[in-house]
TIVO-471686 format. One line per field, with one value per residue (C-alpha): residue number from 1; residue in three letters; y, z, x. Coordinates in steps of 0.02 Angstrom, whole numbers, m for minus. Layout:
// residues N
nr NUM  ...
rest ALA  ...
v Y  ...
w Z  ...
u X  ...
***
This chain:
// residues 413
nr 1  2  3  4  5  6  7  8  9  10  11  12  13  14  15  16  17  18  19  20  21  22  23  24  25  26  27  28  29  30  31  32  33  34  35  36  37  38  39  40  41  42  43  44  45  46  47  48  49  50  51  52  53  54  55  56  57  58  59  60  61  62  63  64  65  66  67  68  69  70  71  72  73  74  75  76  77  78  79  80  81  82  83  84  85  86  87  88  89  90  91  92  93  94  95  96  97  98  99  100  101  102  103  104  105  106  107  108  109  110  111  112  113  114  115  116  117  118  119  120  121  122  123  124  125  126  127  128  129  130  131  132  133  134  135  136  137  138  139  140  141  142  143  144  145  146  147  148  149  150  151  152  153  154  155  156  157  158  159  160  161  162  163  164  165  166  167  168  169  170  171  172  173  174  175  176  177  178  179  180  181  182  183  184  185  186  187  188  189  190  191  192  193  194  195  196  197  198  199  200  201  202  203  204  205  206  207  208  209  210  211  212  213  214  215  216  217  218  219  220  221  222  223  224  225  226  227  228  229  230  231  232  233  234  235  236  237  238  239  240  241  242  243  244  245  246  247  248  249  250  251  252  253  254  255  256  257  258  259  260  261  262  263  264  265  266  267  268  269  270  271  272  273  274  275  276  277  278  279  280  281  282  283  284  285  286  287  288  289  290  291  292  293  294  295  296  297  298  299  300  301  302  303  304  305  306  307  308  309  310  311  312  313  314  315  316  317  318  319  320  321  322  323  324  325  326  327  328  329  330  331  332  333  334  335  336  337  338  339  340  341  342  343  344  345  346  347  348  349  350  351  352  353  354  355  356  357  358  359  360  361  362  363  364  365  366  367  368  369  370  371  372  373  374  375  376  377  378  379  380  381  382  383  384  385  386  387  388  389  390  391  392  393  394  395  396  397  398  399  400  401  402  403  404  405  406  407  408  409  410  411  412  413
rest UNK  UNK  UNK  UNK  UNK  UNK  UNK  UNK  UNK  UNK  UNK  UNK  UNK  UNK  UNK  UNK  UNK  UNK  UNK  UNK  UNK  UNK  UNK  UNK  UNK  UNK  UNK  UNK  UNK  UNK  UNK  UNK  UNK  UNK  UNK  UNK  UNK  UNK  UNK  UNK  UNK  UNK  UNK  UNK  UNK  UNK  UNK  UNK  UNK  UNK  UNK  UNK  UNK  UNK  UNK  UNK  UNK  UNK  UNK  UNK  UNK  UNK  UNK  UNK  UNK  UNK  UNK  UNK  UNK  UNK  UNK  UNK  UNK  UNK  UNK  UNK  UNK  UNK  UNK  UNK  UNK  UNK  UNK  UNK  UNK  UNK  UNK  UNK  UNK  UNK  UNK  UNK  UNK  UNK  UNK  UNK  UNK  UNK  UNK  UNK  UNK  UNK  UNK  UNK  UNK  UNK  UNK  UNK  UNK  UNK  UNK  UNK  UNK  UNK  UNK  UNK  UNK  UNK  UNK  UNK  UNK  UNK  UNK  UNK  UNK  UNK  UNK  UNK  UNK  UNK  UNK  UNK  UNK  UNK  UNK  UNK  UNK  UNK  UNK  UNK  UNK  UNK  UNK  UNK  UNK  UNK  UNK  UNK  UNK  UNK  UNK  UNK  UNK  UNK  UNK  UNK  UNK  UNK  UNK  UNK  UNK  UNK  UNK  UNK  UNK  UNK  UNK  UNK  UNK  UNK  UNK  UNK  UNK  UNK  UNK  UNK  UNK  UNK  UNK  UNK  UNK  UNK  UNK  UNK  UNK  UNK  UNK  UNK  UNK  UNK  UNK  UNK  UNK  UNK  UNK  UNK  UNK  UNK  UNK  UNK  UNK  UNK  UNK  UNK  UNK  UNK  UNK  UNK  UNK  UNK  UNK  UNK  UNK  UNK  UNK  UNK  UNK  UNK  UNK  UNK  UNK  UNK  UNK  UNK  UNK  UNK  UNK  UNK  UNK  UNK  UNK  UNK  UNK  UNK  UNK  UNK  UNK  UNK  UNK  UNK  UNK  UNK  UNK  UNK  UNK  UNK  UNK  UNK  UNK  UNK  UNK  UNK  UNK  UNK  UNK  UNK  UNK  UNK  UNK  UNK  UNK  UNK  UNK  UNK  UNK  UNK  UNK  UNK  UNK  UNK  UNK  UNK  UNK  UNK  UNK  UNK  UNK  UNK  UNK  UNK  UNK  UNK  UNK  UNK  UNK  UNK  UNK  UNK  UNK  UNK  UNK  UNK  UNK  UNK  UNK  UNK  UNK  UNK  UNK  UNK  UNK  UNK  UNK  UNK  UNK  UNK  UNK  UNK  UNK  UNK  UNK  UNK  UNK  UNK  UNK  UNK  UNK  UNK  UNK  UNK  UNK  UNK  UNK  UNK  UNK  UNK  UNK  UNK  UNK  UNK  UNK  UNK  UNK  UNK  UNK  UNK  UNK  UNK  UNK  UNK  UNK  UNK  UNK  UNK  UNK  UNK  UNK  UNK  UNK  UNK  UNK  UNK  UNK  UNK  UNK  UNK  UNK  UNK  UNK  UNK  UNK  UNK  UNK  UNK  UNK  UNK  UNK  UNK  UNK  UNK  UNK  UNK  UNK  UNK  UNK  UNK  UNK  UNK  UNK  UNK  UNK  UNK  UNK  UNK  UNK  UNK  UNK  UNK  UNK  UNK  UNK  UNK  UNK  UNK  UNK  UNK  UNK  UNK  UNK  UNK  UNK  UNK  UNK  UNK  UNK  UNK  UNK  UNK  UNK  UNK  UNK  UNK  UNK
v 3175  3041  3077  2977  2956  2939  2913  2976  3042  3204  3251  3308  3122  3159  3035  3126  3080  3147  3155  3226  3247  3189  3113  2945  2880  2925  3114  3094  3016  3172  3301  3251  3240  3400  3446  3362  3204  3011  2905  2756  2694  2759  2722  2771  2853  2763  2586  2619  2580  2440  2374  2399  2305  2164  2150  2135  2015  1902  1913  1806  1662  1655  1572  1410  1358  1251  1386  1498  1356  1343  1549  1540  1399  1490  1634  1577  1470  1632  1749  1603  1620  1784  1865  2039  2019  2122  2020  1857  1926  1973  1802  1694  1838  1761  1583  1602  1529  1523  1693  1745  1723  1800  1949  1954  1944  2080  2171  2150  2177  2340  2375  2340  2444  2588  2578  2447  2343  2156  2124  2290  2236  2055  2136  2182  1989  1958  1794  1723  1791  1762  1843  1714  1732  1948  1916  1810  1909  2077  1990  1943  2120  2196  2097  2071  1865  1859  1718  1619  1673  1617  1447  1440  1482  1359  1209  1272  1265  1097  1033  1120  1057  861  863  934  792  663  696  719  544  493  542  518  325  356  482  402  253  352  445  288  190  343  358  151  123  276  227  43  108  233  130  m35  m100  m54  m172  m319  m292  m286  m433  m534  m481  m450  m401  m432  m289  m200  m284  m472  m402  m442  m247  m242  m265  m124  0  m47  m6  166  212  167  263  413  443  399  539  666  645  606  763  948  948  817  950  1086  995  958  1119  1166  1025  1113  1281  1228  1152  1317  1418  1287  1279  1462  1458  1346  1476  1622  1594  1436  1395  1369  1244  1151  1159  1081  955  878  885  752  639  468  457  609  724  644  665  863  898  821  898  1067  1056  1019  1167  1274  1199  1235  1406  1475  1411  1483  1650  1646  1624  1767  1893  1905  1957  1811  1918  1939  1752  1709  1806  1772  1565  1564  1569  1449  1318  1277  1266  1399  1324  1303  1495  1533  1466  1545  1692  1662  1609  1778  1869  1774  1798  1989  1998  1901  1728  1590  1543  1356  1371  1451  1327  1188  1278  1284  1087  1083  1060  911  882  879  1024  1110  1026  1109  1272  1294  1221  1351  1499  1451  1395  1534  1422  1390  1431  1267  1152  1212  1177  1004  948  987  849  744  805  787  619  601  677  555  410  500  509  323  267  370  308  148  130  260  175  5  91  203  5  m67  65  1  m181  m151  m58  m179  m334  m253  m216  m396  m457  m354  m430  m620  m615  m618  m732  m860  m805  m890  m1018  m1075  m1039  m943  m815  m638  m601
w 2842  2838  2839  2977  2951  3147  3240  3436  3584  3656  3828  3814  3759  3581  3435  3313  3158  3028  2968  3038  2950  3080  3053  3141  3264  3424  3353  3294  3448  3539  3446  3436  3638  3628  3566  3697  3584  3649  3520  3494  3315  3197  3046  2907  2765  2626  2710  2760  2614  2593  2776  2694  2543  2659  2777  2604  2522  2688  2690  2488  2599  2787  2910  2974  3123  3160  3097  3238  3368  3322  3310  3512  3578  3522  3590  3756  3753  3720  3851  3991  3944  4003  3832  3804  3695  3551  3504  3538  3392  3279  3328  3279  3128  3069  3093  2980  2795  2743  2647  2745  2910  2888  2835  2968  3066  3028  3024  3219  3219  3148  3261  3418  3410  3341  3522  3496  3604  3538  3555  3448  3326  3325  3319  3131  3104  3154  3039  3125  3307  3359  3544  3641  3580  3610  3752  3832  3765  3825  4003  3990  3952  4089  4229  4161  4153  3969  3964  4069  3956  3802  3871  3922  3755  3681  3783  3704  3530  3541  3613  3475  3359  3419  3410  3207  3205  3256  3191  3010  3018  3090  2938  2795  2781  2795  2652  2531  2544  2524  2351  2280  2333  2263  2093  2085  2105  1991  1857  1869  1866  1728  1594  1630  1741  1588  1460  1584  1630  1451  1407  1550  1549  1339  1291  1471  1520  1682  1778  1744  1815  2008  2119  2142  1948  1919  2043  1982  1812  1873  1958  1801  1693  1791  1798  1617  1598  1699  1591  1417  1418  1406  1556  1677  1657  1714  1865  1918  1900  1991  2117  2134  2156  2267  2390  2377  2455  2566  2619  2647  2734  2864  2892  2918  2969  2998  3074  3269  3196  3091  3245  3351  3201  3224  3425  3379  3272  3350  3401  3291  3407  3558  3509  3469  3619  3739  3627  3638  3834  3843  3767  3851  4030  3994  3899  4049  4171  4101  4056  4240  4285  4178  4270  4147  4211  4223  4099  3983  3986  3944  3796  3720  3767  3678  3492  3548  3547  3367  3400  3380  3508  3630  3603  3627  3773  3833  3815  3915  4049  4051  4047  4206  4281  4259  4351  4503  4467  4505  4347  4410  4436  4265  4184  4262  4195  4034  4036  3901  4018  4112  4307  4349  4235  4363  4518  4478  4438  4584  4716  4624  4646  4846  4853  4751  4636  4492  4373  4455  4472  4279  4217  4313  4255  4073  4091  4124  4003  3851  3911  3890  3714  3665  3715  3604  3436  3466  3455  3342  3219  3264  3221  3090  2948  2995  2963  2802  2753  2793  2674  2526  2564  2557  2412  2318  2386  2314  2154  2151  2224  2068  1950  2005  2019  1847  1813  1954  1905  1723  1768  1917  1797  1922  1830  1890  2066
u 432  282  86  20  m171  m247  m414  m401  m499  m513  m501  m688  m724  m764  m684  m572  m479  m374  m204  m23  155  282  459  412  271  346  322  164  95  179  120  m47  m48  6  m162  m228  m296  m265  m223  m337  m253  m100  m50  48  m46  51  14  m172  m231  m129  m188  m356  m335  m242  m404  m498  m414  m403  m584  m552  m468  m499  m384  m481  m525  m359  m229  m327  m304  m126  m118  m206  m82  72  15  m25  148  232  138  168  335  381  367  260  124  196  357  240  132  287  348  206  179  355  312  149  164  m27  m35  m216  m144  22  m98  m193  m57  34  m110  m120  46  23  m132  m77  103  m2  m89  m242  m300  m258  m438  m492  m349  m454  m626  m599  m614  m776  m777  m628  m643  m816  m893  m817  m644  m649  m719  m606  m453  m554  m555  m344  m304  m420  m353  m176  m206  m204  m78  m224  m382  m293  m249  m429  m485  m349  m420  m617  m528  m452  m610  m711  m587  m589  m792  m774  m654  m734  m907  m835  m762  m918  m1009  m879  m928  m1110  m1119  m1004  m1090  m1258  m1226  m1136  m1279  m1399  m1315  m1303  m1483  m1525  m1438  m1480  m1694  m1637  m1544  m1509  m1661  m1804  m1710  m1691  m1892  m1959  m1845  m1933  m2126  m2115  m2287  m2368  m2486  m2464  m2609  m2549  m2393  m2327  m2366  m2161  m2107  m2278  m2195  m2022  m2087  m2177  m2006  m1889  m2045  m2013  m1841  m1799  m1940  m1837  m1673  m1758  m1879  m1905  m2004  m1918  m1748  m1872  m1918  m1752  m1705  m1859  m1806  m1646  m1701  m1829  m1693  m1582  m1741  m1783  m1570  m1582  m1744  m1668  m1525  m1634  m1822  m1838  m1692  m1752  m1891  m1745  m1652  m1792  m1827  m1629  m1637  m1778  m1669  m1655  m1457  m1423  m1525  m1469  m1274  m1283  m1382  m1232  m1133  m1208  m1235  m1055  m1002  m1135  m1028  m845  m882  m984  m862  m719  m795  m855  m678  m612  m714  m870  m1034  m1143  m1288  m1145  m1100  m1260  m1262  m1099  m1136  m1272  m1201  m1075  m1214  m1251  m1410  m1525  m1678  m1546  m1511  m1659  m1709  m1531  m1606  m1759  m1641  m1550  m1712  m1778  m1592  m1616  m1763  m1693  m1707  m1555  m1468  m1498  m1684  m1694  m1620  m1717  m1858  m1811  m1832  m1686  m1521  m1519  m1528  m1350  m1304  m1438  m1399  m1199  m1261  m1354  m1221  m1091  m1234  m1239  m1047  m992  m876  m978  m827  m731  m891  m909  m748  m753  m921  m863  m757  m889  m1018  m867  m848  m1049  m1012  m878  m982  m1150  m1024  m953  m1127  m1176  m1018  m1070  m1279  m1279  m1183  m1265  m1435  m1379  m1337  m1475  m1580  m1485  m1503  m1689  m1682  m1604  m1666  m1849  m1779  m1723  m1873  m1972  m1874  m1866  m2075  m2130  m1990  m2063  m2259  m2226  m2132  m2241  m2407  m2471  m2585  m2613  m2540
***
């Protein structure tokens, strides 16, 4: 005999839980339906707390984003397939070699044959399934079209998955080139630019000296205080501490003004808002094909955006659509969604086919997307480039002046 710890409904509609001795599940499911309780989740008492310390320790190393778009695609291959959802999960459970997602899924494995839902098995990763994702798999289960909704939600991965892509090779030039140019420069003001400088102006005052090599000097002055003293540690540290708060500040407060501050980037700005609106297009459209209330939509879209302003003015939209508005003149209130994002909305709202018009304009707004990044990779590492070049050509510039000033005779500048 086994102890089977439980958690179940009773007719009445009032959650129970506790624990039963019963040979296997089958009995245990049986005899608590004898007392007239419906089983919502079973599991064995000696592996509950092991399930426990399993969700725990997955929380230690998540599965990314790409082992869940891998998870998805299986899944939906599977389920398309003809297979039931159950031996799909033991069968991607068995393909898993990453130790946090073979966890995970045998936890929902274990969930869903002890009578879960797959998407209340998912809902206890809230860090790896976010709205969208229980939503969508919510939506499959309730009208039996799972094997669609998860190759819905596959084709929002990938396409989630090729923007990460390509905007982390967009920016991998830029920013190594940026802190090798940063540490460069600082150690040339730091150590080696104050010997060449004294060599050159010896016992010249400042004021006889060019305005470059005197800045020059002030910079090189200032940083060789901040590693040589007491006081320049403290304000780095203070530097550093100061750009912790000011990091979380941005994540919490602030975050709709930082938000609003990078939708106002030249190029940058530009690139996440097409980015952003192209999301906002194919994950409306295809929760508007999986059945979801339009209110709903709204409010599961709106963290998709990455963009908190966006959000918010999301949720404007929903509260003028609750009061009887059209989604598309909402939106074109806003002022933040362009014309032919409206223009489709509103021909679905009169059409009733906004989930196709959706799903087709996507298309066209990843497109829009693609083109935003190319530029982007294109301009931005010219520019982060260009910075250097300036900064040294003035530190060359400082240097070659008092050379040329006593050469030429030429007296105070």
């Amino acid at each position: 005999m086994g102890h089977f710890s439980y958690k179940a409904v009773e007719q009445g509609g009032e959650k129970v839980a506790g624990t039963i001795e019963a040979p296997d599940r089958r009995v245990a499911v049986e005899l608590l339906a004898a007392k007239g309780h419906f089983v919502t989740e079973l599991a064995e008492a000696s592996h509950a707390a092991k399930a426990g310390a399993l969700r725990v320790s997955t929380l230690a190393i998540r599965p990314t984003a790409k082992d869940i778009l891998q998870m998805t695609n299986q899944l939906s291959t599977a389920l398309r397939a003809g297979l039931p959802m159950l031996n799909a999960l033991k069968i991607i459970e068995q393909q898993q070699h990453k130790p946090a997602m073979k966890r995970m899924m045998a936890d929902l494995v274990d969930s869903v044959s002890g009578g879960q839902s797959l998407s209340e098995a998912m809902s206890k990763y809230p860090e790896t399934f976010p709205p969208l994702y229980l939503s969508m798999i919510r939506v499959g289960e309730t009208g039996g079209i799972l094997e669609k909704t998860t190759q819905q939600l596959t084709s929002i991965l990938q396409r989630d998955d090729k923007i990460k892509t390509s905007m982390k090779n967009a920016a991998a030039y830029p920013i190594f080139v940026l802190i090798l140019g940063i540490a460069s420069v600082a150690i040339i003001i730091t150590f080696i630019l104050p010997k060449i400088l004294q060599t050159i102006v010896g016992g010249s005052t400042s004021t006889l000296l060019p305005w470059p090599t005197r800045l020059l000097l002030g910079v090189s002055d200032f940083f060789q205080w901040c590693v040589t003293t007491f006081y320049g540690w403290a304000a780095i540290i203070l530097i550093i501490i100061g750009l912790w708060y000011l990091r979380k500040w941005v994540k919490t407060e602030g975050r709709i003004q930082w938000d609003a501050f990078k939708l106002r980037i030249p190029i940058m700005g530009s690139v996440l808002r097409t980015i952003a609106i192209g999301r906002f297009t194919r994950t409306l459209g295809s929760l508007s094909k999986g059945g979801v209330p339009i209110l709903e939509s709204l409010s599961i879209v709106r963290n998709t955006l990455g963009n908190e302003l966006l959000g918010s003015k999301i949720d404007a939209v929903a509260e003028q659509v609750k009061t009887g508005s059209s989604l598309g003149g909402a939106l074109g209130e806003s002022g933040y969604f362009p014309p032919l994002l409206v223009q489709i909305v509103s021909i679905g709202e009169q059409t009733g086919q906004m989930d196709e018009l959706l799903l087709n304009a996507a298309d066209t707004f990843d497109e829009i997307a693609d083109a935003a990044i190319a530029r982007f990779m294109a301009v931005f590492p010219a520019l982060l480039i260009l910075m250097l070049a300036l900064v040294i050509g003035f530190m060359i510039v400082a240097i070659l002046m008092p050379i040329a000033q006593m050469s030429l005779g030429a007296g105070v500048f």
